[in-house]
PAZAPA-4460 file (N, C-alpha, C; in steps of 0.05 Angstrom, whole numbers, plus 32768, in hexadecimal, padded with zeros to 4 digits):
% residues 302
    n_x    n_y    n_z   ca_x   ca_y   ca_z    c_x    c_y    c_z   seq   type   mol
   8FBE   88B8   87CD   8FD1   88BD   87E3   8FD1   88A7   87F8     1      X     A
   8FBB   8897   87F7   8FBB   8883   880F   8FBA   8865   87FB     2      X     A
   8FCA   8850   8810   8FD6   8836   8801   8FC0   8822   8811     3      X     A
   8FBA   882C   882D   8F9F   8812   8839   8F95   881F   8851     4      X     A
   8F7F   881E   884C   8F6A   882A   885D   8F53   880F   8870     5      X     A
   8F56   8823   888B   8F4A   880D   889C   8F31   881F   889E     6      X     A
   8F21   880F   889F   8F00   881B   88AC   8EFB   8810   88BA     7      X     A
   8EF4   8816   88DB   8EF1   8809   88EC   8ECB   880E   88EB     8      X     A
   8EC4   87FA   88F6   8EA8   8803   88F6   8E92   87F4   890F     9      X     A
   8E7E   8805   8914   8E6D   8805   892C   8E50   87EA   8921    10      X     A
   8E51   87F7   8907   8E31   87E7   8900   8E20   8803   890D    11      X     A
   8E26   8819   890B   8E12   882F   8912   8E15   8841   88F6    12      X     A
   8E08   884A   88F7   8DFE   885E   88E0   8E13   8874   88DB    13      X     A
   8E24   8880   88EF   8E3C   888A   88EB   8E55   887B   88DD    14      X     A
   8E57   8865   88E3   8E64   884B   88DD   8E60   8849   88B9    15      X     A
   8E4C   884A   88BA   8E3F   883F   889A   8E47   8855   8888    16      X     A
   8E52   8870   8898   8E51   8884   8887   8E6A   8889   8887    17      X     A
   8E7B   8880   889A   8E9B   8885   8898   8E9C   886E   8881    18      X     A
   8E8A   8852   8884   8E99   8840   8866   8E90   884C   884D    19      X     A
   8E81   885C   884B   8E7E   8863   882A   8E92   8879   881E    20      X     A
   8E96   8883   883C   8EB6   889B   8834   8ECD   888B   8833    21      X     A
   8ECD   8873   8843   8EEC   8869   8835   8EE8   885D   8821    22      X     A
   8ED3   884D   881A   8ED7   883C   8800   8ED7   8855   87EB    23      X     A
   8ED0   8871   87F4   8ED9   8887   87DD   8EEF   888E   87DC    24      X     A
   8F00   888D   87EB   8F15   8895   87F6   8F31   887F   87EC    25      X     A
   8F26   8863   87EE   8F3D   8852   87EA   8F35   884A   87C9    26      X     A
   8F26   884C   87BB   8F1C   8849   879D   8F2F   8863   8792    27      X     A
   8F2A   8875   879A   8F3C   8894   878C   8F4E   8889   878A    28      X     A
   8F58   8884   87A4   8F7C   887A   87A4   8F89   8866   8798    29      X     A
   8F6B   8851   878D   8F74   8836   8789   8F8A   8829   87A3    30      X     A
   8F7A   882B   87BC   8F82   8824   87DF   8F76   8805   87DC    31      X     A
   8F85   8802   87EF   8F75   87E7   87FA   8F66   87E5   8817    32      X     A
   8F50   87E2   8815   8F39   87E7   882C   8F33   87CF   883B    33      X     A
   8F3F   87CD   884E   8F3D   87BA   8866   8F1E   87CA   887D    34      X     A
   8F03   87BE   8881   8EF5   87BC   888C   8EF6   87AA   88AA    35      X     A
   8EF6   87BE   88BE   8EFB   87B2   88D4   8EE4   87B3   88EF    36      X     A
   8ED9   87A0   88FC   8EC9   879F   8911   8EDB   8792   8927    37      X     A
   8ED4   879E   8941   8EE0   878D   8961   8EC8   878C   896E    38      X     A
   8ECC   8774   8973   8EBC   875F   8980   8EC6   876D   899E    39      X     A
   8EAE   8777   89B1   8EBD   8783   89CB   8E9C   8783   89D8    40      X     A
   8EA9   8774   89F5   8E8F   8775   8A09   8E99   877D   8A20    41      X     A
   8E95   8796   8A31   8EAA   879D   8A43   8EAA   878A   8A5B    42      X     A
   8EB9   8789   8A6D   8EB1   8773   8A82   8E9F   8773   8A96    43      X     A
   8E90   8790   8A9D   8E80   879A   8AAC   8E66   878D   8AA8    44      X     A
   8E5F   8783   8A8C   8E48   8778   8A8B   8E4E   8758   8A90    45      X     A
   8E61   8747   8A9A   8E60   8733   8AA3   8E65   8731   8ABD    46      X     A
   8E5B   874B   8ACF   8E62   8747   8AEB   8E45   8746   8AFD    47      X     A
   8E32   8740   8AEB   8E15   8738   8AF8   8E16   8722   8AFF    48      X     A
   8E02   8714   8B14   8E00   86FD   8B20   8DF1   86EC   8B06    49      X     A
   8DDF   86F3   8AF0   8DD0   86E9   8AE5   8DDF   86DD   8AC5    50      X     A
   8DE9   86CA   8ACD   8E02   86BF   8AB0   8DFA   86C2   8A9D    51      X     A
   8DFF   86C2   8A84   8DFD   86CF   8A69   8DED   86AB   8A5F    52      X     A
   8DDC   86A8   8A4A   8DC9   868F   8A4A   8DEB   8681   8A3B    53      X     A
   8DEC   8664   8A3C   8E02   8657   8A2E   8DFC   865F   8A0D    54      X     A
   8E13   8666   89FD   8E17   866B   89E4   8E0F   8689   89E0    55      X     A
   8E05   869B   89FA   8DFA   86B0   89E6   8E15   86B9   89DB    56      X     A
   8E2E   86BD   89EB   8E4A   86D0   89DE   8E4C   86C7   89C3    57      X     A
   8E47   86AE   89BB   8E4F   869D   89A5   8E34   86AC   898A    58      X     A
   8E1D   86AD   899D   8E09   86BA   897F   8E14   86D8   8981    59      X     A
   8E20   86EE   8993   8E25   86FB   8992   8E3A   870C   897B    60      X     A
   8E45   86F7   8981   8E5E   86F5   8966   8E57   86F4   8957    61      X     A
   8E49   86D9   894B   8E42   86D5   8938   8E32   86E5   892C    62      X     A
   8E1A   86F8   8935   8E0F   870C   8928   8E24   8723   8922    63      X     A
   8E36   872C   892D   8E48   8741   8924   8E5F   873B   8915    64      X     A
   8E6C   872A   890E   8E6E   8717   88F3   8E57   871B   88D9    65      X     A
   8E4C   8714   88DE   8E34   8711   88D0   8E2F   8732   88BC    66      X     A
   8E31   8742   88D9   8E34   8765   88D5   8E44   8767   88C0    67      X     A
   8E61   875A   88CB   8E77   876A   88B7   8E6E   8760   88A4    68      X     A
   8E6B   874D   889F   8E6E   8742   8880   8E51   874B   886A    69      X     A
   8E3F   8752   8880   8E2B   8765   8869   8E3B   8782   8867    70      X     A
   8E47   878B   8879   8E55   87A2   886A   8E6E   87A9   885C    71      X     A
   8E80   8786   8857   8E8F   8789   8847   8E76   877F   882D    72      X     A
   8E6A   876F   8826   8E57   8777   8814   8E4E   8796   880A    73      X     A
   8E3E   87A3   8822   8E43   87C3   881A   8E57   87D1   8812    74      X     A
   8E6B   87C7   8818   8E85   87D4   880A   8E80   87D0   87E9    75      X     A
   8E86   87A8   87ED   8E8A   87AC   87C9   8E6F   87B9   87B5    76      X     A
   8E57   87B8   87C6   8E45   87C8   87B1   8E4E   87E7   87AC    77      X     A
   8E52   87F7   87C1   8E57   880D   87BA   8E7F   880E   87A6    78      X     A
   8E89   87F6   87A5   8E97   87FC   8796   8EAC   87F0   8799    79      X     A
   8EB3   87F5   87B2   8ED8   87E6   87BA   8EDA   87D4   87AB    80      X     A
   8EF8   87CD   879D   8EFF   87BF   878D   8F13   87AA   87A0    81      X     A
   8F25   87BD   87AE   8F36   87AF   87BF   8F24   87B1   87E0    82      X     A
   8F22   87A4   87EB   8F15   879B   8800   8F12   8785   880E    83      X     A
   8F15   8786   882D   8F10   876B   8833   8F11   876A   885B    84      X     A
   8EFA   8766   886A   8EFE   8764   8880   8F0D   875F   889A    85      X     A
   8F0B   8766   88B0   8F25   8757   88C2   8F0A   875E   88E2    86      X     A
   8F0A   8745   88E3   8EF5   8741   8900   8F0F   873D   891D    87      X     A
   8F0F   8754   8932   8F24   8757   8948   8F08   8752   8962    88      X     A
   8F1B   874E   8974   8F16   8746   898F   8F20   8754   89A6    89      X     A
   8F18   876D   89AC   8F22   8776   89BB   8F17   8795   89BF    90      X     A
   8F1F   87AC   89DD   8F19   87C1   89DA   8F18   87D2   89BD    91      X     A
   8F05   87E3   89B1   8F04   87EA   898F   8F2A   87FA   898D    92      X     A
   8F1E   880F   89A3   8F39   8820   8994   8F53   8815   8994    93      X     A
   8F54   87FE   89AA   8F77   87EF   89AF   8F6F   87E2   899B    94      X     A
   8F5E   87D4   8995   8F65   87BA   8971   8F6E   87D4   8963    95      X     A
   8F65   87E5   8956   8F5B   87F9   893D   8F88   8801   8943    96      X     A
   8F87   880A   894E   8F9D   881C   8952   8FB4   8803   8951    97      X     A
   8FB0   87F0   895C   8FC2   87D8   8958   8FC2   87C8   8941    98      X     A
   8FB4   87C5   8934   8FB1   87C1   8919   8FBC   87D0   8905    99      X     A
   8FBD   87EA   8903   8FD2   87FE   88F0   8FE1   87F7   88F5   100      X     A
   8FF0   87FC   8911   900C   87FD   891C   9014   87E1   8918   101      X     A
   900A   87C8   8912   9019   87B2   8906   9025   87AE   88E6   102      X     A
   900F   87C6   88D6   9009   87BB   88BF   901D   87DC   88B4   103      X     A
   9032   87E1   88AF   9032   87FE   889F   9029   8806   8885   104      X     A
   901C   87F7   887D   900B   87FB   8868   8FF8   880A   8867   105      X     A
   8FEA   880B   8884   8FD8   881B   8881   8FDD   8839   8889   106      X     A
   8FD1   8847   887C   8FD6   8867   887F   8FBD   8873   8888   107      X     A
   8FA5   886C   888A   8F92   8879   888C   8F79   8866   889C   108      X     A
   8F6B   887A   88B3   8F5F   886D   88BD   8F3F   8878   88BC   109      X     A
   8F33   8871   88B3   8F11   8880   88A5   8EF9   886F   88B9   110      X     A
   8EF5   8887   88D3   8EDB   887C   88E9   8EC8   888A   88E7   111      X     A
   8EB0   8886   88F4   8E9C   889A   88F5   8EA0   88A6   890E   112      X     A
   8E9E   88B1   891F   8EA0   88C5   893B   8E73   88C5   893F   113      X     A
   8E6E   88C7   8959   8E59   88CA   895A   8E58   88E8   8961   114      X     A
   8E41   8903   8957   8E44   8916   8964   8E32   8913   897B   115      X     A
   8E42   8926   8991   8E3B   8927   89A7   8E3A   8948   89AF   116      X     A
   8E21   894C   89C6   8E1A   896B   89CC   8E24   8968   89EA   117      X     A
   8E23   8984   89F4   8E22   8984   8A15   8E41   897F   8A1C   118      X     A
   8E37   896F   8A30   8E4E   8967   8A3C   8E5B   8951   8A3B   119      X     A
   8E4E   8942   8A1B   8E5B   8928   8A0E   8E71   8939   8A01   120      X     A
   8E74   895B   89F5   8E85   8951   89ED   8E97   8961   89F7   121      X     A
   8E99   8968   8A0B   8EB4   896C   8A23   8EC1   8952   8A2E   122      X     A
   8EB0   8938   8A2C   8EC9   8926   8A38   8ECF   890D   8A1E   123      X     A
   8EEC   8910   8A21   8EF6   8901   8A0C   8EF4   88E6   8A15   124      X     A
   8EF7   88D1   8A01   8EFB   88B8   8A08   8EEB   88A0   89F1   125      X     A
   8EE0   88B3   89D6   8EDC   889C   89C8   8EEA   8893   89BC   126      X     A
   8EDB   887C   89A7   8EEF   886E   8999   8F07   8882   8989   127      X     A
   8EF6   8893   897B   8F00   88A0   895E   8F1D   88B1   8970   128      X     A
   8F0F   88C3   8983   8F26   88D1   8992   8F3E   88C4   8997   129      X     A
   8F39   88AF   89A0   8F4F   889C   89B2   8F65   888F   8995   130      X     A
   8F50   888C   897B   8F63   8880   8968   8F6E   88A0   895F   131      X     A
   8F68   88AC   8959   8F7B   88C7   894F   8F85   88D5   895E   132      X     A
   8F87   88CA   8980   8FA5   88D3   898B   8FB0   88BF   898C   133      X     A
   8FAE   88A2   8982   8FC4   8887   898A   8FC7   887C   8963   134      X     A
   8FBD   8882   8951   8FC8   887B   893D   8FD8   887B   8931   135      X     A
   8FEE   8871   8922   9009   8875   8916   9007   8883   8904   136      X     A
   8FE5   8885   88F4   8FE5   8889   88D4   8FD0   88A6   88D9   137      X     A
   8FC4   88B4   88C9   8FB3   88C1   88C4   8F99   88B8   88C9   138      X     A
   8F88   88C3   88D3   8F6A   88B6   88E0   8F55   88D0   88D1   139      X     A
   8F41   88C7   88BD   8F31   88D6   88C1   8F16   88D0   88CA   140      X     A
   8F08   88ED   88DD   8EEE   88E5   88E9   8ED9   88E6   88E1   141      X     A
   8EC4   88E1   88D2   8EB2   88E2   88CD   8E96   88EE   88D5   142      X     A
   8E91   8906   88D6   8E6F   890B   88DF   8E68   8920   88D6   143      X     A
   8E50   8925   88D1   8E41   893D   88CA   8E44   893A   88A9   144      X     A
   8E36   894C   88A1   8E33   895F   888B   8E4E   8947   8877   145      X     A
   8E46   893B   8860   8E5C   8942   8846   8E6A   892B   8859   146      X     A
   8E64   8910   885A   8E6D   88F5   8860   8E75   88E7   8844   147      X     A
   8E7C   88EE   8833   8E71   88D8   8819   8E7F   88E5   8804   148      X     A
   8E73   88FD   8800   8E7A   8910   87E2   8E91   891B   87E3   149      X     A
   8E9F   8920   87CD   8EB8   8923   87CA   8EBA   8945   87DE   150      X     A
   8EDA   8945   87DE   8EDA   895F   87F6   8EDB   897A   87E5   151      X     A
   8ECA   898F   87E4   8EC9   89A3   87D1   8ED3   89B8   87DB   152      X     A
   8ECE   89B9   87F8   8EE1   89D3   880C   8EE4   89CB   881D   153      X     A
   8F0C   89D4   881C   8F15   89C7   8830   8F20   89DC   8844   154      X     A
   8F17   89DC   885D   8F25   89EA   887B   8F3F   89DE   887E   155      X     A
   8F5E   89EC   8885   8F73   89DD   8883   8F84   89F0   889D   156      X     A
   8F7E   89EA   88B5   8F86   89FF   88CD   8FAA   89F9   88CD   157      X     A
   8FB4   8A0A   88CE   8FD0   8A03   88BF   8FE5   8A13   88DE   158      X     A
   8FF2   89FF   88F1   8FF9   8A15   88FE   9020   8A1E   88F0   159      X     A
   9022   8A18   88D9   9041   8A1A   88D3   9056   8A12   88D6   160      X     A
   904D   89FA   88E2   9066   89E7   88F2   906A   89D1   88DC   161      X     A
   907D   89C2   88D9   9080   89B0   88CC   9063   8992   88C7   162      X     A
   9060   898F   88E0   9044   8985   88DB   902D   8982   88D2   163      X     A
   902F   89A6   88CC   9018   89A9   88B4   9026   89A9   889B   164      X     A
   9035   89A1   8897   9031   898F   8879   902B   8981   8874   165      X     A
   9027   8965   8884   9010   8956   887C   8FF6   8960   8881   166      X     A
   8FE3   8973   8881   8FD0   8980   887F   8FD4   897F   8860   167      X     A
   8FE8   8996   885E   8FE0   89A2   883F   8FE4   898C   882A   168      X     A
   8FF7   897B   8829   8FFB   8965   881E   8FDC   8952   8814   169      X     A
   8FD0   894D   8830   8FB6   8941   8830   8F9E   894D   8817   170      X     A
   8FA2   8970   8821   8F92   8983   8816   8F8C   897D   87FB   171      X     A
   8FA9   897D   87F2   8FB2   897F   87D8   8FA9   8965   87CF   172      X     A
   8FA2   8951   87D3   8F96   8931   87C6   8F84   8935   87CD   173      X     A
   8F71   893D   87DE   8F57   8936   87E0   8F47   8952   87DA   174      X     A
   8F4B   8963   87CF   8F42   897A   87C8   8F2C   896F   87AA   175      X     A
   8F13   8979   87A4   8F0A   8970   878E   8F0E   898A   877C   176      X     A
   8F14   8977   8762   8F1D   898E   8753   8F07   89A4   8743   177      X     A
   8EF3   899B   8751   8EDC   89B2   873F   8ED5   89C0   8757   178      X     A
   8EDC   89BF   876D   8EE7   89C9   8791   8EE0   89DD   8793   179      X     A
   8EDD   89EE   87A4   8ED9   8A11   87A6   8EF4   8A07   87BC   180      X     A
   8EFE   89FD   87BD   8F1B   89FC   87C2   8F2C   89F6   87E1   181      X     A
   8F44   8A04   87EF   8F4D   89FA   87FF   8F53   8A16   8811   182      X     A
   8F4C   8A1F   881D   8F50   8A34   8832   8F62   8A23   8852   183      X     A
   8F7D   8A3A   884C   8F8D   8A2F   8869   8F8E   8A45   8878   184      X     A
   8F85   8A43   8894   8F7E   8A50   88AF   8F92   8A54   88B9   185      X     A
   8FA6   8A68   88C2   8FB3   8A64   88D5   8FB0   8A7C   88F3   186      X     A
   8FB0   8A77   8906   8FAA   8A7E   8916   8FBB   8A8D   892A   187      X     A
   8FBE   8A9A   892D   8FD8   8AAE   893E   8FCF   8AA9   895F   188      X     A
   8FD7   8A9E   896A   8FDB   8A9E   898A   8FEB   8AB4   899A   189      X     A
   8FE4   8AC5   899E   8FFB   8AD9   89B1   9002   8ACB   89C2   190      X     A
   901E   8AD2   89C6   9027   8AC6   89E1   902A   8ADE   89F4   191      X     A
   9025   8AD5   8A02   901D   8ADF   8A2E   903F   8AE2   8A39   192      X     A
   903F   8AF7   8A41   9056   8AFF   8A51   9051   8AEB   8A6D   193      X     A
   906B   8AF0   8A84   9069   8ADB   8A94   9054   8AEB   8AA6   194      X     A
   9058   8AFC   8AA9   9044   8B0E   8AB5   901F   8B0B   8AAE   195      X     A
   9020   8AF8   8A9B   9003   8AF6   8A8F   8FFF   8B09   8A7E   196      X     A
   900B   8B27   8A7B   9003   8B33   8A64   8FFE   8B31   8A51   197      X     A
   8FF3   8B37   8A39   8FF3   8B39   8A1E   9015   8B39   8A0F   198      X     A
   901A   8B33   89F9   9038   8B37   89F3   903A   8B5B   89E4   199      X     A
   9045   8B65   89E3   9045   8B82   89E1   9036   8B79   89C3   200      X     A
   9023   8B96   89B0   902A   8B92   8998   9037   8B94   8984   201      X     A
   904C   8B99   8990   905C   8B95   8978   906B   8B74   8971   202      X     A
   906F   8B75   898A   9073   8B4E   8986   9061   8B49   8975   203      X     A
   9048   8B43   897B   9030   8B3E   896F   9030   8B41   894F   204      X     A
   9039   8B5F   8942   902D   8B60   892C   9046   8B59   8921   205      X     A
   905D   8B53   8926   906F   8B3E   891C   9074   8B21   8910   206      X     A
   9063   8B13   892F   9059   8B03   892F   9049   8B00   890E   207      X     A
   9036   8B10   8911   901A   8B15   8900   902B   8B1A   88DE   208      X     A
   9042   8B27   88E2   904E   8B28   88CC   905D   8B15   88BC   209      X     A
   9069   8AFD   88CC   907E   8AE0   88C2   9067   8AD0   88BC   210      X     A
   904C   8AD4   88CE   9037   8ABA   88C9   9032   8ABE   88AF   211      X     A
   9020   8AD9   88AA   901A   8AE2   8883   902C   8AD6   887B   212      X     A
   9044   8AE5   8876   905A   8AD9   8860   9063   8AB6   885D   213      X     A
   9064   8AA4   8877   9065   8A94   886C   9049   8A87   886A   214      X     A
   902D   8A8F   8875   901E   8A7A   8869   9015   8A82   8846   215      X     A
   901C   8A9E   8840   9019   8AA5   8825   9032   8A8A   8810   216      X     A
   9044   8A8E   8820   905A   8A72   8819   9050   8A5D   8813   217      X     A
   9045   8A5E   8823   902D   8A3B   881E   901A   8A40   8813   218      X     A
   900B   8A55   8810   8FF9   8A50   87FC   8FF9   8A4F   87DF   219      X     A
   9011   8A61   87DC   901D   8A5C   87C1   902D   8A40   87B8   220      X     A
   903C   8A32   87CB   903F   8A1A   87C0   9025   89FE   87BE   221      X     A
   9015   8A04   87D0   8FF6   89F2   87C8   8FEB   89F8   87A4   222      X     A
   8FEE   8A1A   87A7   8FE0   8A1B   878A   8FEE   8A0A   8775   223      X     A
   9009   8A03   8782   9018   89FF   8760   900A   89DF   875E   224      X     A
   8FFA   89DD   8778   8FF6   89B8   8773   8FDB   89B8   8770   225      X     A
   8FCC   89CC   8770   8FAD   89C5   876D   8F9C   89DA   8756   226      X     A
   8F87   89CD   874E   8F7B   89E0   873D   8F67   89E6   8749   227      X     A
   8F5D   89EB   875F   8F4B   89FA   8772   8F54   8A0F   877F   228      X     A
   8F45   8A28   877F   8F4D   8A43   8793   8F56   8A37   87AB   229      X     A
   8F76   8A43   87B2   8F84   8A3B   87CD   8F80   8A5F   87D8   230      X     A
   8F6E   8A55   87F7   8F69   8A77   8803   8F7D   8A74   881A   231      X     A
   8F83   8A84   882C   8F94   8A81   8845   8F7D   8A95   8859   232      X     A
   8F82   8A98   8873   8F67   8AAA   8883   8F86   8AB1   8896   233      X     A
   8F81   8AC1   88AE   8F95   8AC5   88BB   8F78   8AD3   88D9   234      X     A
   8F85   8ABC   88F2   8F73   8AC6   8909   8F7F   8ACC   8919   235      X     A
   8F72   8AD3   8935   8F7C   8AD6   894D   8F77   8ACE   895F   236      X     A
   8F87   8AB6   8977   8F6A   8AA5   8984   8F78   8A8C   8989   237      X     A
   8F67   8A7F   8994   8F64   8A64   8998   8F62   8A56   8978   238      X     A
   8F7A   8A45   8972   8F78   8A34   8956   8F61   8A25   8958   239      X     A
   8F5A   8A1B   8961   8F37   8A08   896B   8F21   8A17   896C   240      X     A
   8F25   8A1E   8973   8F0A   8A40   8984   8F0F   8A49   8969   241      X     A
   8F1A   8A57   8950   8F1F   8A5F   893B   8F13   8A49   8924   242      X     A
   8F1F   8A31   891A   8F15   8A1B   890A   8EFB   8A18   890A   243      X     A
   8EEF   8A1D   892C   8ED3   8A17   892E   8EC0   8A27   8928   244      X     A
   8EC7   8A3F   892C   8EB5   8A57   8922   8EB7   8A5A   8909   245      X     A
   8EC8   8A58   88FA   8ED5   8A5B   88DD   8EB9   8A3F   88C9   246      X     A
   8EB5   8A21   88D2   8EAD   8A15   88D2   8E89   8A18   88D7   247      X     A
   8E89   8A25   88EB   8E6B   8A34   88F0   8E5E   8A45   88E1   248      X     A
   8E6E   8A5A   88D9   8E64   8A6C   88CB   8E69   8A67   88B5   249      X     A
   8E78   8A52   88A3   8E76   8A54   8884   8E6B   8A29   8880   250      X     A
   8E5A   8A2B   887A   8E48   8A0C   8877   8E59   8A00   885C   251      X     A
   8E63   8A0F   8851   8E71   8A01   8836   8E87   89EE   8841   252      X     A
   8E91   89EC   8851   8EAD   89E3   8853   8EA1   89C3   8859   253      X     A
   8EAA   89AB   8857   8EA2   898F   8852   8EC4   8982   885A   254      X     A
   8ED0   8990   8864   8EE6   897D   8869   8EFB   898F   887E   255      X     A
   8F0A   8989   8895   8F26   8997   889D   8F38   8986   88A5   256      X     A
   8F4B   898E   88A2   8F62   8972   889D   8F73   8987   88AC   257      X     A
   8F7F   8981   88C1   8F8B   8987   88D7   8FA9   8971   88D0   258      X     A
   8FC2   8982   88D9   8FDA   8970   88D9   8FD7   896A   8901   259      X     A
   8FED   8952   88FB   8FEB   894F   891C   9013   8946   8921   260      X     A
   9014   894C   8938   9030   8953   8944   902B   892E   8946   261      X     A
   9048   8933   894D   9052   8910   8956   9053   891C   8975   262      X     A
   903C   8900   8987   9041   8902   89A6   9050   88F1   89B6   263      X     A
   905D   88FF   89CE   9069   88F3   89DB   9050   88DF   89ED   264      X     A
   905B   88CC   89FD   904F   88B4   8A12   903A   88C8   8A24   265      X     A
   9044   88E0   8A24   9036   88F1   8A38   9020   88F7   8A2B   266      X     A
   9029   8909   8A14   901A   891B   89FB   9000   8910   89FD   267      X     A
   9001   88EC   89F6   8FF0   88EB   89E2   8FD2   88E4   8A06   268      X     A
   8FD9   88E7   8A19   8FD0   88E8   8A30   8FB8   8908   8A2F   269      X     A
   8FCD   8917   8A24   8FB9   8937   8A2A   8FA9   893C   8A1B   270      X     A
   8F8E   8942   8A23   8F7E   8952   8A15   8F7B   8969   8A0A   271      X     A
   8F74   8975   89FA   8F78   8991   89F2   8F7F   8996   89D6   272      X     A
   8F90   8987   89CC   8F9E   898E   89B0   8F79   899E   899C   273      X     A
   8F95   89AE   8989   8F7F   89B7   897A   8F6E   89A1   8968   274      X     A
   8F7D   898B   895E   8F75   8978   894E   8F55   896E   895D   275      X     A
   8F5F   896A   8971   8F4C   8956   8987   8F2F   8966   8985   276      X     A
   8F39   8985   898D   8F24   8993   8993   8F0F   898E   8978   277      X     A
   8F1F   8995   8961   8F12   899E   894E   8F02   898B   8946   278      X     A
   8F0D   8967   894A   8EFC   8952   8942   8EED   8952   8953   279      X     A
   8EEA   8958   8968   8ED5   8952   897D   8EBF   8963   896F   280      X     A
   8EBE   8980   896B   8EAA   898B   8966   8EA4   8998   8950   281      X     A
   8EAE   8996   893A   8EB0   8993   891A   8E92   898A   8915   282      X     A
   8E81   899D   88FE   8E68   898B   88F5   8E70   897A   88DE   283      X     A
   8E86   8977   88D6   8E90   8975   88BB   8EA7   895D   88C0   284      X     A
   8EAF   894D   88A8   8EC0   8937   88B2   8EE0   8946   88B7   285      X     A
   8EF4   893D   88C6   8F08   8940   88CC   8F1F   892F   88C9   286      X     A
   8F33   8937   88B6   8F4D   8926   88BB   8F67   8932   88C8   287      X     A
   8F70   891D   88D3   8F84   892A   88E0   8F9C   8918   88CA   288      X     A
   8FAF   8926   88CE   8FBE   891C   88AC   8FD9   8918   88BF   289      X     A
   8FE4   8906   88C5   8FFC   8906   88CA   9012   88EB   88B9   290      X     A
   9024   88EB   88B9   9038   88DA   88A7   903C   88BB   88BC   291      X     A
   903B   88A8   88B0   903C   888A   88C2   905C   8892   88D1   292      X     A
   9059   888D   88EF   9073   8891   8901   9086   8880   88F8   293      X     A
   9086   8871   88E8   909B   8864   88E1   909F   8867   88BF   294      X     A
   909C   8885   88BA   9098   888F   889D   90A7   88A6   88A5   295      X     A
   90BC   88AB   8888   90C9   88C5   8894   90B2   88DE   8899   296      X     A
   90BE   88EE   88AA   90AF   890A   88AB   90AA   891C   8898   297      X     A
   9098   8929   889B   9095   893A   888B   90A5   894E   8880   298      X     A
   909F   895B   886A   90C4   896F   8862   90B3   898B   887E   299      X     A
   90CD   8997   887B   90CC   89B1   888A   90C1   89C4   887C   300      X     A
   90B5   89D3   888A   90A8   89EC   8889   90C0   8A04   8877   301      X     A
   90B8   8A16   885C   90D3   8A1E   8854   90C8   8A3D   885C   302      X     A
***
């Protein structure tokens, strides 16, 4: 399903583990795997009185050069056939995100995310975040549990909108076919009278009634494309607050592939989306699957 895959990489151990999932990832596809490092020193550390010795910026480089090219080596041992580096200069996530958006070739963006506890991970602002709300193409994040091995259960939080079809789309190619399979979540939100109330229940179990029928819709058109058990779940709740508990309590799942809306100038400003949440605190890798903005959209929801 993917034609060129970027791996952006740290030289950290997270890093090393997002490259062994794309060189898995762009080999399936027969992709072409572009390996990418940015050269980035913020300016804060050149505002000391005590000047940097002459040439160190120059060995600096030169050792992270040096980096990439032992891990486009690591690439071709573990396998890549098509491969080949690209050394940038500049903040990581503005190269990373500017780099797709020149090239439409690429569809897929494969990082490591570092996990973070506390109150690292209430504030947004890393690399991985910042590229999967500004990328044109699909980004997946890398951490925890099942970095490497093919995806055997897949979490697929589906809210019914046209968007999540590239979810299921994704599902459907990256599902392994000896799999315990693809379970899609969908999550019922009541809506709040203006008054703050609850919505009566009967709204509610209406509501509760079009969601069944059409995500049973969708689950029957996945089966006709996969030979792994397609399950559907049906919650109540917070879509995030739901994925995450769902994720907690069953350790099998190794992959969730979330669709993502197209954002406005503002959009891609707010925090909150379910996608965001779920990469943030996911033990398991995460893709967010969306179609290149300059790729038609996805078909409609039937």
């Amino acid at each position: 399903m993917f034609r060129k895959v970027l791996c952006p990489i740290d030289f950290s151990a997270g890093s090393q583990q997002a490259l062994r999932t794309a060189v898995r990832l762009a080999n399936d596809a027969n992709a072409e795997l572009v390996i990418a490092h940015s050269w980035y020193v913020p300016p804060l550390a050149f505002a000391g009185e005590m000047p940097y010795a002459a040439g160190l910026i120059d060995d600096m480089v030169g050792e992270e050069q040096k980096a990439l090219a032992a891990a486009l080596h690591d690439a071709k041992e573990l396998g890549a056939t098509r491969v080949s580096s690209l050394f940038l200069s500049g903040r990581p996530a503005d190269q990373i995100c500017e780099t797709v958006a020149r090239d439409p070739a690429y569809d897929l963006v494969v990082m490591g995310t570092h996990g973070r506890t506390g109150l690292g991970r209430i504030i947004m602002g890393s690399i991985a975040e910042k590229v999967i709300r500004h990328a044109p193409c699909s980004v997946m994040a890398v951490r925890g549990r099942n970095g490497t091995n093919v995806f055997r259960h897949i979490l697929c939080p589906v809210d019914l909108s046209p968007g999540s079809r590239s979810a299921l789309d994704a599902a459907a190619s990256l599902a392994a076919r000896d799999g315990l399979g693809i379970t899609l979540l969908h999550v019922l939100e009541l809506p709040v009278a203006f008054t703050g109330e609850p919505a009566s229940p009967g709204v509610a179990a209406d509501l509760d009634r079009e969601a069944a029928r059409v995500l049973a819709e969708w689950a029957a058109s996945l089966k006709k494309r996969v030979s792994v058990p397609v399950t559907t779940r049906t919650r109540v709740g917070s879509p995030a607050a739901q994925a995450l508990t769902v994720l907690e309590a069953e350790k099998t799942f190794d992959l969730v592939i979330v669709g993502s809306h197209e954002h406005s100038a503002l959009g891609r400003l707010m925090i909150g989306s379910v996608a965001e949440k779920i990469v943030r605190h996911s033990p398991c890798p995460v893709l967010v699957a969306r179609p290149r903005q300059d790729s038609p959209s996805p078909r409609p929801a039937t």
